[in-house]
C-alpha positions in Angstrom: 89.6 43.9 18.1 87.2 42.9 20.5 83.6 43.2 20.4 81.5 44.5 23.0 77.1 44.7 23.3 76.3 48.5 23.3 72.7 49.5 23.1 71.5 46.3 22.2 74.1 45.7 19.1 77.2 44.0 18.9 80.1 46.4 18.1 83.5 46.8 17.7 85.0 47.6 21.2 87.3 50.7 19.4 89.0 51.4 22.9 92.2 50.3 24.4 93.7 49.6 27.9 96.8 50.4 28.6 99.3 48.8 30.8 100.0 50.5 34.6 103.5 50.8 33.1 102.7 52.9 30.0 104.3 56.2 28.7 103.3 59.2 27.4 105.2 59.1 24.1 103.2 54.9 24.1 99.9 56.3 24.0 98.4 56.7 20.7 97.1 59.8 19.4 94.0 59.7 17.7 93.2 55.9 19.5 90.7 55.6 21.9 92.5 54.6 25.2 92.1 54.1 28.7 95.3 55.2 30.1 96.4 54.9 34.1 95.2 57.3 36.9 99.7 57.8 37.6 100.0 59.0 33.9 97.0 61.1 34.4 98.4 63.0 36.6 101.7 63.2 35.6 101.2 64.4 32.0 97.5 65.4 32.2 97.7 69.1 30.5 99.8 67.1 27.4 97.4 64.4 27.1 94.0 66.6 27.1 95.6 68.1 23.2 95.1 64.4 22.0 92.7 63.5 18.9 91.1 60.6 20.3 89.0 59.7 23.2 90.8 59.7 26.5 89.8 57.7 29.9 91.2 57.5 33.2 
Protein backbone atom coordinates (compact mmCIF):
# COMPACT_ATOMS: atom_id res chain seq x y z
CA UNK A 1 0.00 0.00 0.00
CA UNK A 2 1.31 3.22 -0.54
CA UNK A 3 1.62 6.03 1.73
CA UNK A 4 0.50 9.41 1.18
CA UNK A 5 0.97 12.99 3.68
CA UNK A 6 -2.61 13.95 4.66
CA UNK A 7 -3.03 16.79 7.17
CA UNK A 8 0.40 16.79 8.18
CA UNK A 9 0.73 12.78 8.92
CA UNK A 10 1.92 10.07 6.91
CA UNK A 11 -0.85 7.59 6.05
CA UNK A 12 -1.82 4.69 4.43
CA UNK A 13 -3.02 5.80 0.85
CA UNK A 14 -6.38 3.20 1.31
CA UNK A 15 -7.55 4.18 -2.36
CA UNK A 16 -7.05 2.51 -5.61
CA UNK A 17 -6.80 3.44 -9.34
CA UNK A 18 -8.16 1.57 -11.71
CA UNK A 19 -7.10 0.85 -15.20
CA UNK A 20 -9.04 2.78 -18.27
CA UNK A 21 -9.88 -0.82 -19.20
CA UNK A 22 -11.65 -1.88 -15.98
CA UNK A 23 -15.01 -3.61 -15.51
CA UNK A 24 -17.78 -3.45 -13.45
CA UNK A 25 -17.80 -6.98 -12.09
CA UNK A 26 -13.37 -5.75 -11.42
CA UNK A 27 -14.20 -3.13 -9.14
CA UNK A 28 -14.12 -4.00 -5.61
CA UNK A 29 -16.94 -3.51 -3.31
CA UNK A 30 -16.20 -2.21 -0.10
CA UNK A 31 -12.46 -0.83 -1.59
CA UNK A 32 -11.88 2.55 -2.00
CA UNK A 33 -11.41 3.18 -5.83
CA UNK A 34 -11.00 5.65 -8.35
CA UNK A 35 -12.64 4.10 -11.28
CA UNK A 36 -12.82 5.71 -15.13
CA UNK A 37 -15.05 8.62 -16.21
CA UNK A 38 -16.34 5.61 -19.40
CA UNK A 39 -17.36 3.20 -16.50
CA UNK A 40 -19.03 6.02 -14.81
CA UNK A 41 -21.21 6.47 -17.09
CA UNK A 42 -21.94 3.32 -18.26
CA UNK A 43 -22.82 1.61 -15.01
CA UNK A 44 -23.22 4.69 -12.77
CA UNK A 45 -26.84 3.77 -11.05
CA UNK A 46 -25.03 0.03 -10.15
CA UNK A 47 -21.93 1.40 -8.87
CA UNK A 48 -23.56 4.31 -6.52
CA UNK A 49 -25.05 0.80 -4.18
CA UNK A 50 -21.24 0.06 -3.52
CA UNK A 51 -19.82 -0.06 0.23
CA UNK A 52 -16.84 1.74 -0.29
CA UNK A 53 -15.76 5.11 -1.37
CA UNK A 54 -16.23 5.75 -5.09
CA UNK A 55 -14.25 8.47 -7.44
CA UNK A 56 -14.49 9.47 -10.84
Amino acid sequence: MQRIIKDRQVVDDRWHLLPKDATLESVPNSDDVIIPLALWLEHGPALRGRDGGLGV
